[in-house]
Structures are given as C-alpha cells and as structure tokens.
BALOBA-1460 file (C-alpha; in Angstrom, 3 decimals):
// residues 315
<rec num="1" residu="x" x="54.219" y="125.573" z="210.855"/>
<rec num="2" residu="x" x="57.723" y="124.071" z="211.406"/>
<rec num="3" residu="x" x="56.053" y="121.055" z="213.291"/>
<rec num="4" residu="x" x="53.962" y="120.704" z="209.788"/>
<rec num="5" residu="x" x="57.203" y="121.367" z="208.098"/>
<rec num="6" residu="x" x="59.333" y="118.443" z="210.117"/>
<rec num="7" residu="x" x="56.162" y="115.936" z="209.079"/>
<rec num="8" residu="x" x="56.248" y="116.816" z="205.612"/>
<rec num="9" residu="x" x="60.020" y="116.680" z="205.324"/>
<rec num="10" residu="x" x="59.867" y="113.262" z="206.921"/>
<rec num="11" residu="x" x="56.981" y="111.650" z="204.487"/>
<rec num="12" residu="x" x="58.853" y="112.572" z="201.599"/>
<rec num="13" residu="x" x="61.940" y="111.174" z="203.056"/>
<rec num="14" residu="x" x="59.957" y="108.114" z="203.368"/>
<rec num="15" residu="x" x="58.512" y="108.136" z="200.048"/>
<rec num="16" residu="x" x="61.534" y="108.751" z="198.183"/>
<rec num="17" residu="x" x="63.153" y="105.877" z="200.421"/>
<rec num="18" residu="x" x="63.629" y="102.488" z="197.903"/>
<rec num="19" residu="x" x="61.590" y="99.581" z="199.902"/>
<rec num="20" residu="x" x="63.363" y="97.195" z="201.831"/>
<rec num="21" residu="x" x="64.189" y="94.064" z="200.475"/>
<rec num="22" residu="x" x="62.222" y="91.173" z="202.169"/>
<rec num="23" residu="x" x="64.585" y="89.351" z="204.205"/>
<rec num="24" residu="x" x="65.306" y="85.239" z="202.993"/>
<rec num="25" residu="x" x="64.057" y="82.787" z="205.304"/>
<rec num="26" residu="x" x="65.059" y="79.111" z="205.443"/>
<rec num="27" residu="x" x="61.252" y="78.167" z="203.826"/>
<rec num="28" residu="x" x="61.824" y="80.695" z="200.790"/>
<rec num="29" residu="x" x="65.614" y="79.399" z="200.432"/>
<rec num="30" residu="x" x="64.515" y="75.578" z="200.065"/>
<rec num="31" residu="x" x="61.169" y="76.427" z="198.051"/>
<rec num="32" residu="x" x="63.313" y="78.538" z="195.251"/>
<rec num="33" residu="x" x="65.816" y="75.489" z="195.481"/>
<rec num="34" residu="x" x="62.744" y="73.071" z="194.859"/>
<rec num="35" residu="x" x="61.559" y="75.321" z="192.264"/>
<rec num="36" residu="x" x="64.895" y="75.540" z="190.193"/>
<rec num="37" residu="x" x="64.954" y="71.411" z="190.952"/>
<rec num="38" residu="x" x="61.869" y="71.288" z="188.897"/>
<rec num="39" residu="x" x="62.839" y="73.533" z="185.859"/>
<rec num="40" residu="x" x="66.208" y="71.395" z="185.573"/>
<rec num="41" residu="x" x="64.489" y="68.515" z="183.467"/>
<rec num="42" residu="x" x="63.169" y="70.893" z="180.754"/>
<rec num="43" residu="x" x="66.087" y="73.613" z="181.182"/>
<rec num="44" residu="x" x="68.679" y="70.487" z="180.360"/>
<rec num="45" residu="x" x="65.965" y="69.001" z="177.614"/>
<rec num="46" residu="x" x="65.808" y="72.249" z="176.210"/>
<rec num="47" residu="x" x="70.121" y="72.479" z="176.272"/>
<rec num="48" residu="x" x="70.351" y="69.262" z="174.813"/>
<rec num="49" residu="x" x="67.924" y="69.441" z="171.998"/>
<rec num="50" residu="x" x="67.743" y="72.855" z="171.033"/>
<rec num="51" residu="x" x="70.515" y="75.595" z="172.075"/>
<rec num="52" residu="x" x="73.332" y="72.527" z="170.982"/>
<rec num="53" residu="x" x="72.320" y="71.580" z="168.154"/>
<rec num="54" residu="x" x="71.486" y="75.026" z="166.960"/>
<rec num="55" residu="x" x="75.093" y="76.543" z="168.294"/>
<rec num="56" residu="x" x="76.031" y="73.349" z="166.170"/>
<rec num="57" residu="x" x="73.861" y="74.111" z="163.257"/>
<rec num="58" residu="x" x="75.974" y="77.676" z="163.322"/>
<rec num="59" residu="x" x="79.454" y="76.091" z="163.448"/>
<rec num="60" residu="x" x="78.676" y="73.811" z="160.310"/>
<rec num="61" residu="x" x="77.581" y="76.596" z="158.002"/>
<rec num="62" residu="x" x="80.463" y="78.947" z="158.691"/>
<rec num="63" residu="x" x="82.745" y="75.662" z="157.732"/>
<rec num="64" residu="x" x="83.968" y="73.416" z="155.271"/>
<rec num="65" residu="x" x="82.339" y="70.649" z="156.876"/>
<rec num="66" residu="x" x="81.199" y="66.610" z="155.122"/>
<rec num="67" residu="x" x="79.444" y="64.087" z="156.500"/>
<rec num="68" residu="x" x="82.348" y="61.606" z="155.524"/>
<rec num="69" residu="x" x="85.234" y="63.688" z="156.572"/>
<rec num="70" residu="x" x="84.316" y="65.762" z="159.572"/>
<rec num="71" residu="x" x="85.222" y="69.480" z="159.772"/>
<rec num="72" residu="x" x="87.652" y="70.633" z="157.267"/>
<rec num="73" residu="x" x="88.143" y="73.961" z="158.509"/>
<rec num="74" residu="x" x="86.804" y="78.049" z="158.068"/>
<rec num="75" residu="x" x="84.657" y="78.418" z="155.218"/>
<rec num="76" residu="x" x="82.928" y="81.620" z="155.834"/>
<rec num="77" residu="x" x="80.848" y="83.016" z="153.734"/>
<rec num="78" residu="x" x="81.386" y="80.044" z="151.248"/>
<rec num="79" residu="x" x="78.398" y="78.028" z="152.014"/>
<rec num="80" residu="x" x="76.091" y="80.942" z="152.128"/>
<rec num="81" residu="x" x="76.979" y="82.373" z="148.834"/>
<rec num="82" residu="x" x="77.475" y="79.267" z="147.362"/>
<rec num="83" residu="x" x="73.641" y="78.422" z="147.656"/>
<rec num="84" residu="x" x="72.940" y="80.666" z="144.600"/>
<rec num="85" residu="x" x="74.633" y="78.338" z="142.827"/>
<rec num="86" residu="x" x="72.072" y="75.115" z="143.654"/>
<rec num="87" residu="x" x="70.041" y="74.955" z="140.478"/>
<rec num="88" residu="x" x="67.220" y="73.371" z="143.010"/>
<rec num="89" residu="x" x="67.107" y="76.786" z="145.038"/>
<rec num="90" residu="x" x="64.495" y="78.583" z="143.172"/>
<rec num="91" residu="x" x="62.320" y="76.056" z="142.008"/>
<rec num="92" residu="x" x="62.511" y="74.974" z="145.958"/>
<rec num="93" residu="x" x="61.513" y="78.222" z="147.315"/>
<rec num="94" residu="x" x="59.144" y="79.199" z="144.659"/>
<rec num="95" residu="x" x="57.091" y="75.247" z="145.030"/>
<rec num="96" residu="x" x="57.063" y="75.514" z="148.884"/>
<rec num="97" residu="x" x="55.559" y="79.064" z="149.150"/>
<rec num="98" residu="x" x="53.300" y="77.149" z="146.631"/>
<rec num="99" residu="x" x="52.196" y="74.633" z="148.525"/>
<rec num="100" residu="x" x="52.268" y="76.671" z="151.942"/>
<rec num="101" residu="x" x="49.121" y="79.057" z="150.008"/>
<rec num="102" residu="x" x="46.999" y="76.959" z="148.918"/>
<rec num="103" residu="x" x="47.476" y="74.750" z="151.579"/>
<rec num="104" residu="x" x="46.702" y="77.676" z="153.899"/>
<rec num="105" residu="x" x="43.990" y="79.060" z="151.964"/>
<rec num="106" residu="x" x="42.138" y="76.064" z="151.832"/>
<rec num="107" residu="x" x="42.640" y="74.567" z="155.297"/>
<rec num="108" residu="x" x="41.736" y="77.632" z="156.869"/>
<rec num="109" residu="x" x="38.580" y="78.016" z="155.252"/>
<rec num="110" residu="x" x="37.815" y="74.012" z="155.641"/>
<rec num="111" residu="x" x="38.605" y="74.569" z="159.411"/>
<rec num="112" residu="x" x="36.424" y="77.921" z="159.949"/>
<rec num="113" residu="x" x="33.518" y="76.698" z="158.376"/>
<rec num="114" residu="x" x="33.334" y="73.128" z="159.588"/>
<rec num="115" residu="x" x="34.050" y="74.659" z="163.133"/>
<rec num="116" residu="x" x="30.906" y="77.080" z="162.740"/>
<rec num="117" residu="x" x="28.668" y="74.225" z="161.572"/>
<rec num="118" residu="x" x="29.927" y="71.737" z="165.215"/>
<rec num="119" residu="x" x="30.162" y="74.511" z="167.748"/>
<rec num="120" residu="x" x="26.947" y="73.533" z="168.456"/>
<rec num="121" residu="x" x="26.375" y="70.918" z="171.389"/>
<rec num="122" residu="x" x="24.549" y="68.405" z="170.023"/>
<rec num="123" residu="x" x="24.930" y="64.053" z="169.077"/>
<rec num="124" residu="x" x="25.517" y="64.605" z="165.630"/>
<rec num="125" residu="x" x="27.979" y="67.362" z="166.034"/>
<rec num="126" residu="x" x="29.418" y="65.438" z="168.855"/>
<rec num="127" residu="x" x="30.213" y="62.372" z="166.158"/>
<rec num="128" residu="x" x="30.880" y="64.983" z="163.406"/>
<rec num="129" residu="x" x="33.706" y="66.398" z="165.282"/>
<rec num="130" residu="x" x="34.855" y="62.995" z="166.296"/>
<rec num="131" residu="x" x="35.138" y="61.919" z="162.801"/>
<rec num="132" residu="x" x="36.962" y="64.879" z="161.743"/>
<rec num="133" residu="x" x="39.009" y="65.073" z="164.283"/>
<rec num="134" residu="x" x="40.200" y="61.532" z="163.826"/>
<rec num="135" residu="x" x="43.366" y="61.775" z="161.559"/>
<rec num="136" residu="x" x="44.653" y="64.359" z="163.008"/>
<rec num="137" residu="x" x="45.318" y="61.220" z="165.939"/>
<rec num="138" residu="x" x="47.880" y="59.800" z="162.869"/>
<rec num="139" residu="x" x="51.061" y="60.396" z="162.486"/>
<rec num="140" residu="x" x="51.678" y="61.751" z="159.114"/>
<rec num="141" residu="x" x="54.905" y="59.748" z="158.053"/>
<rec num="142" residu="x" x="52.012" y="56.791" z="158.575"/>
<rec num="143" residu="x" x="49.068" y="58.734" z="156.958"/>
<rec num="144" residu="x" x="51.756" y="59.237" z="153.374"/>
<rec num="145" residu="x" x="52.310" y="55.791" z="153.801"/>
<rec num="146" residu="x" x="48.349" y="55.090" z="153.872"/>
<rec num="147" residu="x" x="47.512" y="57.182" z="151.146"/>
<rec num="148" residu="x" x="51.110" y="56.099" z="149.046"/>
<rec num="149" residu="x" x="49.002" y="52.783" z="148.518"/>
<rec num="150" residu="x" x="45.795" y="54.263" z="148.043"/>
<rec num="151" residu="x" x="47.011" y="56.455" z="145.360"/>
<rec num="152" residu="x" x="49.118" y="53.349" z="143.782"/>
<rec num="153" residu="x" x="47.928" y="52.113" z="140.334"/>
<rec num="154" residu="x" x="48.937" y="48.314" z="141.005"/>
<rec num="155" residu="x" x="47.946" y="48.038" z="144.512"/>
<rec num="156" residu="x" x="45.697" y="51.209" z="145.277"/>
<rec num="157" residu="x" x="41.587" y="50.665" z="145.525"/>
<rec num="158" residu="x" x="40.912" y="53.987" z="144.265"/>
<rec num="159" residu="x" x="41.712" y="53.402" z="140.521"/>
<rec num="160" residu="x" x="39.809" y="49.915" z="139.972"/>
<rec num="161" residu="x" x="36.698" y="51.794" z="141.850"/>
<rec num="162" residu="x" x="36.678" y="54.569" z="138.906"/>
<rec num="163" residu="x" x="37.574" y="52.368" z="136.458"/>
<rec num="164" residu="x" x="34.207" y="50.606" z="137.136"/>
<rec num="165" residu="x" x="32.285" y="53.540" z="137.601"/>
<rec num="166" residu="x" x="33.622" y="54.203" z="133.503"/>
<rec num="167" residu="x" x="35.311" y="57.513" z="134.768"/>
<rec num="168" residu="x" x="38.593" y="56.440" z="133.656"/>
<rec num="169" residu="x" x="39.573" y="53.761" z="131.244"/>
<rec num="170" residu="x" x="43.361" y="53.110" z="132.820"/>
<rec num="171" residu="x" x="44.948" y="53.056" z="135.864"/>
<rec num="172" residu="x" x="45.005" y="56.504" z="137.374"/>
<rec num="173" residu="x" x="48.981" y="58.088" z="138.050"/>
<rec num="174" residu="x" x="47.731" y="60.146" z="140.898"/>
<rec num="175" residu="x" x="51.786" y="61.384" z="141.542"/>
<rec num="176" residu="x" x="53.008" y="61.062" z="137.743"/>
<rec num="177" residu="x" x="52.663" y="64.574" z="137.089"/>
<rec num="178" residu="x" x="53.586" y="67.781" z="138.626"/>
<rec num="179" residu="x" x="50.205" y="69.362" z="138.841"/>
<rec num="180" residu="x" x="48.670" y="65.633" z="140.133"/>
<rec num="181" residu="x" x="51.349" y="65.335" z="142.881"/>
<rec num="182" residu="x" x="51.482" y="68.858" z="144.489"/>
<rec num="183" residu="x" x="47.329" y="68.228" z="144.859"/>
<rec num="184" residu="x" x="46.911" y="64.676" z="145.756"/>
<rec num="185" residu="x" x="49.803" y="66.147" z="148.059"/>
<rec num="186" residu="x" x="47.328" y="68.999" z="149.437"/>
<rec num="187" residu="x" x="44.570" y="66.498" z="149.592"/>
<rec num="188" residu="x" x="46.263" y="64.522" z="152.467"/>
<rec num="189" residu="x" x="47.650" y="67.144" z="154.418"/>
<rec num="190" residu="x" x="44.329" y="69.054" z="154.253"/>
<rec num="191" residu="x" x="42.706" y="65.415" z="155.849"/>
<rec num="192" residu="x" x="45.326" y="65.072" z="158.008"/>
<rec num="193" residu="x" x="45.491" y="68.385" z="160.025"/>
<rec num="194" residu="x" x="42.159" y="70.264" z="159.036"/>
<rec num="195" residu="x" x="40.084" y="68.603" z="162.496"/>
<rec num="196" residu="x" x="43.304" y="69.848" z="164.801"/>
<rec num="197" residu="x" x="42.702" y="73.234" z="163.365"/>
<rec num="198" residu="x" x="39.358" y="72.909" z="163.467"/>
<rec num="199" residu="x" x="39.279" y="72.220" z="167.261"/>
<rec num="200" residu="x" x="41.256" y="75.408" z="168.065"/>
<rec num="201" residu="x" x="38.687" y="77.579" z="165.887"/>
<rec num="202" residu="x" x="35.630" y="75.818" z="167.919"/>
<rec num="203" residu="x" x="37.359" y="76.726" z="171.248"/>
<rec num="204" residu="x" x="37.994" y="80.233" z="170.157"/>
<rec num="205" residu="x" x="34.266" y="80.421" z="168.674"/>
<rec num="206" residu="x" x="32.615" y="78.941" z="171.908"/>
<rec num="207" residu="x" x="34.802" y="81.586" z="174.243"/>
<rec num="208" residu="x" x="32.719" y="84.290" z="172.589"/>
<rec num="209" residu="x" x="29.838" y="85.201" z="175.204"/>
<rec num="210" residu="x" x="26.681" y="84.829" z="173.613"/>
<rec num="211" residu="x" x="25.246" y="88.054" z="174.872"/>
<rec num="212" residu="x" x="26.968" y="89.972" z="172.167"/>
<rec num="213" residu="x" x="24.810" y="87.427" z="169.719"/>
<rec num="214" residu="x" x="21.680" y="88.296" z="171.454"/>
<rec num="215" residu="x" x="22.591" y="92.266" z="171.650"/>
<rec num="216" residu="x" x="23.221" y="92.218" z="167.627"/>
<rec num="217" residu="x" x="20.069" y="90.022" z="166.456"/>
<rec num="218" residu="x" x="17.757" y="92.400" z="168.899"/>
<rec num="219" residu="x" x="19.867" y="95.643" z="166.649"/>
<rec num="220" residu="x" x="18.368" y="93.731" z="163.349"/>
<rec num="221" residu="x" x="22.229" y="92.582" z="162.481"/>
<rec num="222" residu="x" x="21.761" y="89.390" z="159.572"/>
<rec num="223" residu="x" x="24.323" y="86.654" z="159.992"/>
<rec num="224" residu="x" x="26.548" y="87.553" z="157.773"/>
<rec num="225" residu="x" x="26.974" y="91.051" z="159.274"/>
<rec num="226" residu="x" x="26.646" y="89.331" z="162.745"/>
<rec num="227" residu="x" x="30.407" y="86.866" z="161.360"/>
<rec num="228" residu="x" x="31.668" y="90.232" z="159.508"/>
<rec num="229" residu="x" x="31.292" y="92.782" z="162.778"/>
<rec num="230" residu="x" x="31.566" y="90.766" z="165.799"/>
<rec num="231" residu="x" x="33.025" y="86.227" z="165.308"/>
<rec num="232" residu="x" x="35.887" y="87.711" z="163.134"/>
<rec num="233" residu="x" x="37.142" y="90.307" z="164.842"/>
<rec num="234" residu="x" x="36.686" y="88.169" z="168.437"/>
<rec num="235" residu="x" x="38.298" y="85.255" z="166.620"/>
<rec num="236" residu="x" x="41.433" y="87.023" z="165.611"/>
<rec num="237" residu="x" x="43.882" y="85.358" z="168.325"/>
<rec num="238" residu="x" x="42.531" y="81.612" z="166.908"/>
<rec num="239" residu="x" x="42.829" y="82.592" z="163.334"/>
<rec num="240" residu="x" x="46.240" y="83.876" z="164.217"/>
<rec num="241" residu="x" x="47.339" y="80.874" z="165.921"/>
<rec num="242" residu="x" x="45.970" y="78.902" z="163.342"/>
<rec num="243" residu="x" x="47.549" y="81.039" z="160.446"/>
<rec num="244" residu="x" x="51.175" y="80.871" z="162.033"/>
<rec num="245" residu="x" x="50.915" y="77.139" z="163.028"/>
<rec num="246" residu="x" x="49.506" y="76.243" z="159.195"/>
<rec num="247" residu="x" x="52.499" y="78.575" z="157.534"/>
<rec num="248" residu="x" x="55.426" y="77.269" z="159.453"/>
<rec num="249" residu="x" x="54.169" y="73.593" z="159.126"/>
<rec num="250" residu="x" x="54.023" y="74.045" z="155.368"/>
<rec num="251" residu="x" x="56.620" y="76.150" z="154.748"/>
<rec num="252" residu="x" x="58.802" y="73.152" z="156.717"/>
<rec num="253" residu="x" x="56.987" y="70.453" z="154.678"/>
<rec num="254" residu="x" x="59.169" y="67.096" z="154.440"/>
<rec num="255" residu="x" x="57.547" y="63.752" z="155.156"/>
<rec num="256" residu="x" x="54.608" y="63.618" z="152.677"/>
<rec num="257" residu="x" x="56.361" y="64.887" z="149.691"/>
<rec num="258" residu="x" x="59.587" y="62.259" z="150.647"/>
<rec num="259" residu="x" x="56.937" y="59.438" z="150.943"/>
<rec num="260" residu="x" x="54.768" y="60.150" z="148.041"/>
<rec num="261" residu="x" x="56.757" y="62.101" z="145.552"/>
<rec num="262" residu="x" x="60.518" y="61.815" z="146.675"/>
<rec num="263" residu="x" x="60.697" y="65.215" z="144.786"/>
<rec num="264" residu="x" x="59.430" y="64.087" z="141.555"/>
<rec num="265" residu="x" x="58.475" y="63.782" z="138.995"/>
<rec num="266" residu="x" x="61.770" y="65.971" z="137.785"/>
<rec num="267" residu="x" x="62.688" y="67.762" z="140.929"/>
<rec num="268" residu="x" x="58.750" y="69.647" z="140.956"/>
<rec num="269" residu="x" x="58.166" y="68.794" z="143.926"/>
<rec num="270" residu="x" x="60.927" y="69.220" z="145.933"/>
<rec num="271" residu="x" x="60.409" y="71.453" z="149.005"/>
<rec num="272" residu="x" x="63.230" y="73.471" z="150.911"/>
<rec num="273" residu="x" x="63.557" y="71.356" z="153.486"/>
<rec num="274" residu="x" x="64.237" y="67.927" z="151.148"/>
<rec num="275" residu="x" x="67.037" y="69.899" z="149.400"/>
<rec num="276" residu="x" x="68.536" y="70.346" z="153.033"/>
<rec num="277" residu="x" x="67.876" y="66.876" z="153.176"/>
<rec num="278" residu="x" x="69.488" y="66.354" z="149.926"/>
<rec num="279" residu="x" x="73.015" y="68.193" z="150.415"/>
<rec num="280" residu="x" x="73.166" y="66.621" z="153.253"/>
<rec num="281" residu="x" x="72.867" y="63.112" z="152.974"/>
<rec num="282" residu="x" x="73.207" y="62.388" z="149.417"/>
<rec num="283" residu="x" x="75.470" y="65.256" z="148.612"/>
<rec num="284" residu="x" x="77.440" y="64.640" z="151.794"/>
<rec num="285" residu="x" x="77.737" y="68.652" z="152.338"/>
<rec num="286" residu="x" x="76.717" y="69.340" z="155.806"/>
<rec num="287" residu="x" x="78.224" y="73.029" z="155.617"/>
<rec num="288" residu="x" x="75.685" y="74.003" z="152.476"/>
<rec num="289" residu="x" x="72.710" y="71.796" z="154.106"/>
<rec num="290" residu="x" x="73.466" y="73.683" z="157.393"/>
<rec num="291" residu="x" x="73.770" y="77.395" z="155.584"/>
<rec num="292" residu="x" x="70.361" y="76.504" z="154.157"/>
<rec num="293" residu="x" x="69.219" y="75.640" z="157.616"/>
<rec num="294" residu="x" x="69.840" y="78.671" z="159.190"/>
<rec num="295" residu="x" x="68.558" y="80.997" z="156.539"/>
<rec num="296" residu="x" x="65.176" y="79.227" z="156.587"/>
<rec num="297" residu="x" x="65.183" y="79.936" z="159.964"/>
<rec num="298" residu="x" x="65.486" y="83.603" z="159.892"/>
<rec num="299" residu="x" x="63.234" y="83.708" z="157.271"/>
<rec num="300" residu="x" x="60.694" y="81.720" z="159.781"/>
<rec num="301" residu="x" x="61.739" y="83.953" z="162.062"/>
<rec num="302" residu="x" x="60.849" y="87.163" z="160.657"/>
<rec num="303" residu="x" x="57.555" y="85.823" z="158.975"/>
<rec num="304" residu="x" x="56.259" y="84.618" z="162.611"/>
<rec num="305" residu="x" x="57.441" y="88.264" z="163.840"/>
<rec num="306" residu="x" x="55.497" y="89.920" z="161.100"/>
<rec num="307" residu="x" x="52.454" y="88.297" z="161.993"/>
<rec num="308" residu="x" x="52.154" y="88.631" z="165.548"/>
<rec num="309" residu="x" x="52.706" y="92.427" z="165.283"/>
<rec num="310" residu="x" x="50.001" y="92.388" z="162.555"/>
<rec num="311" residu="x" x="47.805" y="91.134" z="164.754"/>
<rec num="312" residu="x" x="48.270" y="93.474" z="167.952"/>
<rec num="313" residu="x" x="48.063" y="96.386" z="165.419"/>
<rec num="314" residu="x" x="45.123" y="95.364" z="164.965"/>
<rec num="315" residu="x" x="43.490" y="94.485" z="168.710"/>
C-alpha cells in the first residue's frame, strides 16, 4: 500500500508539474528572426499607412487645425459639437443610408440570382460570367468618367438613340434632377460591382456538397423549399461577406457622385464622405473634416460589429 501510495504521490506531482519550456536552438533563433524579417514589409506598410495617419486623423479633430495655417492649438470638443451646426449633416446622412439600401437591396439580389443561374459549368455560363464579371476589372473613378459622357446630353449616345426611337422628344438630363441622379447613380455602381459580388456568391454556392441536393429531391423537397431550407442557410458566410463589403462601400461612397453629380443638383446628392471632402478642401477646416472622419468610423465600426455577431447567432 505505501509503495502504491509513493507512485501515486509521484504521478500527481508530475501532473500538476507546468511542462518544460522547449529549449531555443540556433535553427529556431534564425527561423523566428527570418520570420519577423518577412512581416517587417507589411508591419511598416501597415505603420505608415494606417496606425499614422489614423493617430493623425485623432490629433486634427481634437484641434483647431486649417489646411492654410497648420495647427492652431486645443479645440476639444469644438469640432465634434460643432458638426450639428453643418446644415449639410442631415441631408448627408439621411441620402447616403439612401443610397447604401437600395444599392444593397438591389445588388444583392442581382448578384444571388445571376450567381444561381452560372454556377453551372457549362460554355455559355462560362462567357456569361465573363461578361459580367468584366467591369468589375474597371476602376470606378474611370467607369463615372465612362458613363459621365454616356449620360451627357451634348456628347452622350444614349439620348440621340431614344430620341430616334420617338421615346423622348429632347435631350435627356439623366443627372438634372435629384431623383434622376441618385438612380442613374445606382445604375453604374450596380454594373460596376454586381459580377465581383457575384463571383463570391458562386464560390460559396459551388462549396455546398451536392449530396445534400440529392438527399432533399429523394425527401420530395421543390426548389424553392430546397433554396429556403438548405442554399440559404449554407450560404450565410457569402451573403455576409457580401452584405458587409456592399454596406461599407456605399456607406463610404465618393468617386461616382464627385464625377457625375459633384453633389448636385442643390446639395441632394451629397454623401458623407464629399462633405468631409468639402470642409476640408474647400472649407479649409481640417479639424471639422477630421471630427467627421472619425465618427463615421465608429459608426462603421459598430455596424460591421453588429453584423458579424448577427451572423454567429445565427450558425
């Protein structure tokens, strides 16, 4: 019994004993050294571009700071409760969420079901995703640009072609109102980034194995029972990648709406991000522009949170 004792004593001795540390050779010194050599491009990138600027970004809204005349000194919490005072705030905030749902709403669906028509292998799908998938190759400052002088009365082909069809009897002013901006607006970002979002539904749609297809139709499940009960709830992660990449693009929205509409016509189409713009370089008020800056980015912040925990609530 004490022999059993002694044996007992000495295994829990050993289990309660922390591990030993794996001694450092020369070959795990100079591999961690080459692996830290590696990261040092992207850790300085990553200093340089983001964590400066955006300690930066910080500094300039807590201060009195123009784009003429440098920092004039401590103006906190001036520039962030001066931004109620912008009469452009509202009508900002309240156009971009706007734009960002039906721009959303309607590139989502676009993407979904031109991705369940292509998963398919097959030649014409193969050209059909091609083709759709070809703009999203364009830059869009280039792609405003493109359709800036389509949409053009003097110079753009698409009025002459309708006035010869005897749909219209003038030159078309596809940007000269508010409601014919914001969706000739939505008509070129939905062209321009509907085959990139359309690629990352396909990929999520062709990861699904195809026995769980097979196991429903032999259970008598129709197709739309088979896309309620078993593509959406397997697609979740894509539609969620999709959904946050779509929201934060449009809710960030600069280039098209500077290119086609500068804001107009009468400030209805400014976004938040051109009346950052605005204080900034035409208002020459860097410590309002940059208050603006960081609030948007909380705000993106916590929207991007909210939706991630959304969707592991629901896996």
């Amino acid at each position: 019994m004490t022999t059993h004792a002694v044996a007992d004593a000495q295994k829990l001795t050993t289990a309660a004993r922390p591990p030993e540390r794996r001694k450092s050779t020369p070959w795990m010194r100079r591999r961690a050294r080459l692996g830290w050599l590696y990261a040092a491009p992207t850790a300085i990138f990553v200093l340089l571009l983001f964590v400066v600027p955006l300690f930066t970004v910080g500094q300039m809204s807590l201060s009195d700071w123009s784009l003429l005349g440098g920092d004039k000194g401590l103006n906190a919490p001036g520039n962030f409760t001066g931004l109620a005072d912008n009469p452009l705030l509202w009508p900002s905030v309240g156009f971009t969420l706007t734009y960002t749902a039906i721009v959303t709403v309607i590139m989502l669906t676009l993407a979904l079901g031109i991705a369940l028509i292509v998963q398919e292998a097959s030649r014409w799908n193969s050209f059909l995703r091609t083709a759709i998938l070809v703009p999203s190759a364009l830059g869009l400052a280039s792609a405003s640009l493109l359709f800036w002088g389509l949409y053009s009365p003097n110079i753009g082909p698409i009025s002459p072609v309708l006035e010869w069809l005897g749909i219209i009897d003038e030159p078309m002013s596809f940007l000269g109102t508010p409601t014919a901006a914001l969706w000739s607006t939505v008509f070129l970002v939905v062209w321009r980034f509907t085959g990139f979002y359309m690629l990352i539904l396909m990929v999520g749609l062709q990861g699904i194995p195809a026995d769980i297809y097979e196991a429903a139709r032999i259970d008598g499940a129709g197709r739309w029972q088979t896309f309620r009960r078993i593509t959406l709830p397997l697609l979740r992660p894509s539609i969620a990648m999709t959904l946050i990449l779509c929201i934060t693009g449009s809710l960030l929205a600069f280039d098209q709406f500077y290119i086609l509409t500068k804001g107009g016509p009468d400030n209805s189409t400014i976004t938040i991000v051109q009346l950052i713009y605005r204080e900034a370089f035409q208002k020459f008020d860097l410590g309002a522009a940059a208050a603006l800056s960081v609030v948007v980015l909380v705000a993106l912040v916590i929207i991007n949170v909210v939706q991630v925990r959304a969707l592991r609530e629901k896996e």
